[in-house]
C-alpha positions as a LaTeX table, in Angstrom:
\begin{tabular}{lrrr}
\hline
Residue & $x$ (\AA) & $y$ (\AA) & $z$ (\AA) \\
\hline
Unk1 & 13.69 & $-33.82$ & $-0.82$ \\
Unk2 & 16.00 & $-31.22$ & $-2.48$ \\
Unk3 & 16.03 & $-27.16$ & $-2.06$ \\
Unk4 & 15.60 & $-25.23$ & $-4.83$ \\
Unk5 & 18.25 & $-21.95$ & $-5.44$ \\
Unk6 & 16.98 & $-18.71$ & $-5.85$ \\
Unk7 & 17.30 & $-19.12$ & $-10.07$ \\
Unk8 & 20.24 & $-21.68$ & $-9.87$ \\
Unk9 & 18.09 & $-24.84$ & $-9.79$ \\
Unk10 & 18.90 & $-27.53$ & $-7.28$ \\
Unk11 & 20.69 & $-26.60$ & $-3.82$ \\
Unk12 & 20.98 & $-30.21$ & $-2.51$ \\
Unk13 & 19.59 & $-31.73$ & 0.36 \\
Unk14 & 16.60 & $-30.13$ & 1.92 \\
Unk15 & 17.17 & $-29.41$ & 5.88 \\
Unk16 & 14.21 & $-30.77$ & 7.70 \\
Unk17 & 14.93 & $-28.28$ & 10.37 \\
Unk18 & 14.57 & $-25.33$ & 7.81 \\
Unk19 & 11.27 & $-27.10$ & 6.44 \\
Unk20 & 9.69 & $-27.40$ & 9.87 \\
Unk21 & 10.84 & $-23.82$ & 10.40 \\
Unk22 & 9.60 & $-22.83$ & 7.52 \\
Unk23 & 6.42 & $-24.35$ & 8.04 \\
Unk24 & 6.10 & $-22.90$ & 11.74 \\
Unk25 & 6.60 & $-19.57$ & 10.13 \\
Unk26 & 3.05 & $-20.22$ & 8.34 \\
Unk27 & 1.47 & $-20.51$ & 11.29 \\
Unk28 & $-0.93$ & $-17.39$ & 12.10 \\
Unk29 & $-1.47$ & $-18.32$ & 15.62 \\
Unk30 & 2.07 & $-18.36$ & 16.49 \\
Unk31 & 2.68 & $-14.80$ & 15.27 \\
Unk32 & 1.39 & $-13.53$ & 18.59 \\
Unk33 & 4.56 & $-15.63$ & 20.25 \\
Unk34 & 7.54 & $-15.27$ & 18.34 \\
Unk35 & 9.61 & $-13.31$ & 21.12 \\
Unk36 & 8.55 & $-14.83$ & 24.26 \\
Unk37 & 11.27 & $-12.36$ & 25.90 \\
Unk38 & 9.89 & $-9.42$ & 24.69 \\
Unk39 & 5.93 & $-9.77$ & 25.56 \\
Unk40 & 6.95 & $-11.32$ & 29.24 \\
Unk41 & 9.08 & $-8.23$ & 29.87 \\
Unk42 & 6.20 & $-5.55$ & 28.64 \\
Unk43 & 3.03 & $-7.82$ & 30.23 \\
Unk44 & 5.30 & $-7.30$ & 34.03 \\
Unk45 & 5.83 & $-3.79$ & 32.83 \\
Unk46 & 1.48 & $-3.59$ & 32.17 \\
Unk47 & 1.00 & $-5.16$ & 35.35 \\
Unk48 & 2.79 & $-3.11$ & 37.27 \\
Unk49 & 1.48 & 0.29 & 35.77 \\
Unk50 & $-1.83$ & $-1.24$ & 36.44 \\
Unk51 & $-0.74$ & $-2.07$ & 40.04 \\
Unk52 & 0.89 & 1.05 & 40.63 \\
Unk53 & $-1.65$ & 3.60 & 39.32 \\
Unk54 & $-4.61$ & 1.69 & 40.46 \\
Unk55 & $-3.14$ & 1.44 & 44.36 \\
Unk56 & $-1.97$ & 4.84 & 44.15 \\
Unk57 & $-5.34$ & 6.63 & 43.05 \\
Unk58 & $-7.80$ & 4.38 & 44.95 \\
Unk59 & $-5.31$ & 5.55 & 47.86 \\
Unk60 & $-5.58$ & 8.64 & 47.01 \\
Unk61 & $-9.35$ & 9.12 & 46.61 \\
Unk62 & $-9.62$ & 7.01 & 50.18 \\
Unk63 & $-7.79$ & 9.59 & 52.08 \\
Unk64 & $-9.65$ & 12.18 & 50.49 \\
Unk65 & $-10.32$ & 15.12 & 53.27 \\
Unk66 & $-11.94$ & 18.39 & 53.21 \\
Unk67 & $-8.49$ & 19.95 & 53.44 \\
Unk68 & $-6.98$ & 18.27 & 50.45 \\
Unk69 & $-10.36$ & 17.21 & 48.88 \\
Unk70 & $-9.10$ & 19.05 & 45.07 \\
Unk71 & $-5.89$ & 17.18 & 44.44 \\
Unk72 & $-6.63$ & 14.33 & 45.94 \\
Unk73 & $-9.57$ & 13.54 & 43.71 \\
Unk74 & $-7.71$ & 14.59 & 40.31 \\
Unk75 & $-4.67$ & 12.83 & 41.21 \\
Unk76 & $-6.86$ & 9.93 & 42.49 \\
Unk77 & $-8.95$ & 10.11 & 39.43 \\
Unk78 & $-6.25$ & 10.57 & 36.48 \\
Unk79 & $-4.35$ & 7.71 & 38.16 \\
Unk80 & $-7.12$ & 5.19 & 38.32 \\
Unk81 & $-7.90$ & 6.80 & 34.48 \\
Unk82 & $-4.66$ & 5.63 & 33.95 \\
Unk83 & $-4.74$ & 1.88 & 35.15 \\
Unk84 & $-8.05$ & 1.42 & 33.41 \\
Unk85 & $-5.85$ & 2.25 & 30.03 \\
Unk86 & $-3.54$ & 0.12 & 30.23 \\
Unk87 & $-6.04$ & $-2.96$ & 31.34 \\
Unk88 & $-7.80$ & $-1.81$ & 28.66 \\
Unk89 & $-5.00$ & $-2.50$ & 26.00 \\
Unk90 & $-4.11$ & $-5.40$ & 27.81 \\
Unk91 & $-7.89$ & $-7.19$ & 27.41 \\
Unk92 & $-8.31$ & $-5.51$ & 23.59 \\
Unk93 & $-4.76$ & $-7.06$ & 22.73 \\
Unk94 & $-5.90$ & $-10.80$ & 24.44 \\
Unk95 & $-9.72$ & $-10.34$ & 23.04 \\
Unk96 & $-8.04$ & $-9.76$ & 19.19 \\
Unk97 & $-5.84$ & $-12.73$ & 19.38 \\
Unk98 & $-8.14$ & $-15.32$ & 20.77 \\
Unk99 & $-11.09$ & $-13.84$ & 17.98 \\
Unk100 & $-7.83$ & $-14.68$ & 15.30 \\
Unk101 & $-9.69$ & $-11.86$ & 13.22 \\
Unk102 & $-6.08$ & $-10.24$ & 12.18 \\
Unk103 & $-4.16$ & $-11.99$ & 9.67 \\
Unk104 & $-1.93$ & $-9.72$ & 8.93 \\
Unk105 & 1.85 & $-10.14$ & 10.47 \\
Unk106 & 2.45 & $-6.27$ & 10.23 \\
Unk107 & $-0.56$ & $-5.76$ & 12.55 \\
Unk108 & 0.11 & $-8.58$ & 14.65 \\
Unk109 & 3.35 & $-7.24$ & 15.36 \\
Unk110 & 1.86 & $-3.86$ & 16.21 \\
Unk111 & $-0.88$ & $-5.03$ & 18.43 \\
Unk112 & 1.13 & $-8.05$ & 20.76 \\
Unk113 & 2.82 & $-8.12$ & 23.67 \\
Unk114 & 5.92 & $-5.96$ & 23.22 \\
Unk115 & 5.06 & $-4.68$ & 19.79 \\
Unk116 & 4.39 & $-0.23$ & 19.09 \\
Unk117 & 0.57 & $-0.53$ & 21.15 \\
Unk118 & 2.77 & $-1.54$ & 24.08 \\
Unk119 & 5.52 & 0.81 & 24.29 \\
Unk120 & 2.67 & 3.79 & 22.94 \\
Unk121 & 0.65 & 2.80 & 25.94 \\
Unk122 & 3.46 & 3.17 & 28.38 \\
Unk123 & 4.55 & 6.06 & 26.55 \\
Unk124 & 1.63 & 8.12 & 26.98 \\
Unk125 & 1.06 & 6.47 & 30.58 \\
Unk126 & 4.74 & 8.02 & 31.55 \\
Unk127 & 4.09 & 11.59 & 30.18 \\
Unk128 & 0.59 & 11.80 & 32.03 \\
Unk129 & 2.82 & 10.80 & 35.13 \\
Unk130 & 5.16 & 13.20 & 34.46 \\
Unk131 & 2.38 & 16.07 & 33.88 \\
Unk132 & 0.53 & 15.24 & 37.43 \\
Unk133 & 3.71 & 15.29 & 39.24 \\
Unk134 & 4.78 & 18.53 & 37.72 \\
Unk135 & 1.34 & 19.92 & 38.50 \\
Unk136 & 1.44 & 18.57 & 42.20 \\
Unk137 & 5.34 & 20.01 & 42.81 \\
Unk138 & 4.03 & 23.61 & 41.18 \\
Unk139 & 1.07 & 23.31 & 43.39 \\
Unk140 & 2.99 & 22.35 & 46.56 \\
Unk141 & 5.75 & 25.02 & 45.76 \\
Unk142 & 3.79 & 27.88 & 45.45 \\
Unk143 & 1.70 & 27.22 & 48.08 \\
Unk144 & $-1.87$ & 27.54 & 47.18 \\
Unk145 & $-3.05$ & 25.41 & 50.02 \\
Unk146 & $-5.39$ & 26.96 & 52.35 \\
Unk147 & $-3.88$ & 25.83 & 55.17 \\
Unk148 & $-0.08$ & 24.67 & 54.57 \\
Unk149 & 0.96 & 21.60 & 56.93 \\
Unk150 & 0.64 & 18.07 & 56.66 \\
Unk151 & $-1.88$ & 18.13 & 53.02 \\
Unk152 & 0.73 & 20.37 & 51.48 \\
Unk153 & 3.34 & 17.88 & 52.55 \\
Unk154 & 1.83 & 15.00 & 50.97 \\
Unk155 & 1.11 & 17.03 & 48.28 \\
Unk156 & 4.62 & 17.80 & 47.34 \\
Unk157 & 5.37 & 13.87 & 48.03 \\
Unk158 & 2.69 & 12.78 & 45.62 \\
Unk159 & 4.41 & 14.76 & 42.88 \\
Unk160 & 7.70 & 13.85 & 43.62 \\
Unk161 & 6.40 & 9.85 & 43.24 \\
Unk162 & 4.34 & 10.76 & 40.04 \\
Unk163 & 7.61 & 12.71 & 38.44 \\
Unk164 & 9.70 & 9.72 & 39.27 \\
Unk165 & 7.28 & 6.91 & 38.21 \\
Unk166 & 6.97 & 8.72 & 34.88 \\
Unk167 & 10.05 & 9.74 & 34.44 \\
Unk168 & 10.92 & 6.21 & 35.19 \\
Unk169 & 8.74 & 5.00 & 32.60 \\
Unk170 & 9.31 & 7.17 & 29.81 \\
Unk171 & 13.22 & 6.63 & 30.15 \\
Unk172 & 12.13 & 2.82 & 30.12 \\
Unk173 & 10.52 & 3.07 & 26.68 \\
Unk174 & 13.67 & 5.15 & 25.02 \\
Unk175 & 15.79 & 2.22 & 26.09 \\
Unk176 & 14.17 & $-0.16$ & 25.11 \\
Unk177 & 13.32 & 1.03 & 21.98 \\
Unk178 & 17.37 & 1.68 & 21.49 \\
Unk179 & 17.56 & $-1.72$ & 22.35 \\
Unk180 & 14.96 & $-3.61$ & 19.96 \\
Unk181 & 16.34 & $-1.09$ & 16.70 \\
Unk182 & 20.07 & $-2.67$ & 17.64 \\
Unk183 & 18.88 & $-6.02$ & 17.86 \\
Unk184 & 16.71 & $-5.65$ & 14.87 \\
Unk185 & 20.11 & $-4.39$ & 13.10 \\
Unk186 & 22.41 & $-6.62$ & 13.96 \\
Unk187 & 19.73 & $-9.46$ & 12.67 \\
Unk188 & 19.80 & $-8.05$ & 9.76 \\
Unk189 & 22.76 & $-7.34$ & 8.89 \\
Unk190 & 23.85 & $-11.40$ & 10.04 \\
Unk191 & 20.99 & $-12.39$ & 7.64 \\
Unk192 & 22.45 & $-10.27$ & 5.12 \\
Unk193 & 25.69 & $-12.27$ & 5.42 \\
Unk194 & 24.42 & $-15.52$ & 5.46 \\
Unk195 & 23.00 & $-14.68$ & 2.32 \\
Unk196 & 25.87 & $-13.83$ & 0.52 \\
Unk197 & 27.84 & $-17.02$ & 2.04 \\
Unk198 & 24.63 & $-18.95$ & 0.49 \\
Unk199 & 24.73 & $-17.60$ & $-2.61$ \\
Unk200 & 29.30 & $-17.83$ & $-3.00$ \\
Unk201 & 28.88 & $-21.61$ & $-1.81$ \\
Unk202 & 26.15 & $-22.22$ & $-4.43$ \\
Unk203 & 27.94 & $-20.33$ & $-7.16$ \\
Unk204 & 31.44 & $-22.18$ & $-6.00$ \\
Unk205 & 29.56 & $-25.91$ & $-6.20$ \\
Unk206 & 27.66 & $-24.64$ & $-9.86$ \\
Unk207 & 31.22 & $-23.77$ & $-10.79$ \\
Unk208 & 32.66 & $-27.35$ & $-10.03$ \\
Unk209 & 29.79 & $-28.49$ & $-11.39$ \\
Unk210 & 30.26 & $-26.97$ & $-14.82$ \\
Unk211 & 34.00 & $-27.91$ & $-14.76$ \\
Unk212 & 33.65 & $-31.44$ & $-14.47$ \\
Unk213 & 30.93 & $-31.72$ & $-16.64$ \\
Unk214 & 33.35 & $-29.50$ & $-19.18$ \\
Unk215 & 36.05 & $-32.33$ & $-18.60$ \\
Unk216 & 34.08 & $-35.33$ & $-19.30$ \\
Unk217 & 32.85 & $-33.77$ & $-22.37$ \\
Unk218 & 36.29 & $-33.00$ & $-23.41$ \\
Unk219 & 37.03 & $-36.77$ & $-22.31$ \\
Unk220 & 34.52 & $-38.08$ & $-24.87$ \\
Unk221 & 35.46 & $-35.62$ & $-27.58$ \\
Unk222 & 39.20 & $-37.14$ & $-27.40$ \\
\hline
\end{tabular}
């Protein structure tokens, strides 16, 4: 089996591996795991919104008192809001894949584990986070609590957790999107040069090529 050059005819010996990659490549099924990394880190990241936001707001709504009965339901509420989001995204993302309905690698990419749905979801999950806490804290600090005390404590606690969880989060998307871009660059640009070292070393063998074949003509000529 030989290789074909991009417009320079034969490249020599086909490299099974590069067939059987090339082949793989095909495959729509594995489009969904070509960075195992990536979709194990952002599936622990899923679960453990989903774990933390469900616990926290089914906590929340289970301590509920007469005292604190407001907050504690929103907060309860928008956090259990919150966990059913993400599970959502989770079973939408697992229902499209095993369906095999997409066949398009650009949406594939957007809707797996660890592609734009993922960090958008965490995104947005973050910046709720952040918005409850700050609404908590402004509560707690200006007390608007009937009676001030223990509620108002946990209260101000509540936000302080919320503001750090999202904060937490949202600073967790920016790197890793920093991360993935650099990545994404530097594969690029190594592709890039491979390239151009595949197209010198088939220019340098046409070359030799041409030279001996010059020669021999020369050779019959004489």
């Amino acid at each position: 089996i030989y290789e074909l050059g991009p417009g320079l005819g034969f490249n020599g010996p086909a490299d099974p591996a590069q067939i059987q990659h090339s082949i793989l490549e095909e495959q729509v099924e594995l489009w969904w795991f070509r960075e195992p990394g990536k979709s194990l880190l952002c599936y622990c990241v899923a679960v453990l919104l989903i774990l933390g936001c469900g616990l926290g707001g089914v906590g929340l709504l289970s301590t509920t008192t007469s005292v604190s009965s407001e907050w504690r339901l929103g907060a309860g509420t928008a956090l259990c809001l919150l966990a059913l989001g993400v599970l959502l995204k989770q079973l939408l993302s697992s229902a499209v894949q095993d369906m095999n309905c997409v066949r398009s690698r650009q949406r594939i990419d957007i809707l797996k584990s660890g592609g734009l749905s993922d960090n958008l979801v965490v995104l947005i999950t973050g910046l709720s986070l952040l918005i409850c806490g700050a609404v908590l804290l402004r509560l707690a600090l200006a007390n608007h609590m009937p009676k001030p005390g223990q509620a108002l404590n946990d209260m101000y606690i509540s936000g302080v957790v919320l503001l750090a969880g999202g904060g937490a989060a949202v600073a967790g998307v920016g790197v890793y999107s920093a991360v993935v871009v650099l990545l994404e660059r530097t594969r690029q640009g190594r592709r890039l040069m491979d390239r151009v070292v595949n197209i010198f070393t088939v220019s340098g063998h046409m070359d030799h090529q041409a030279r001996r074949e010059t020669t021999s003509s020369l050779a019959n000529l004489i």
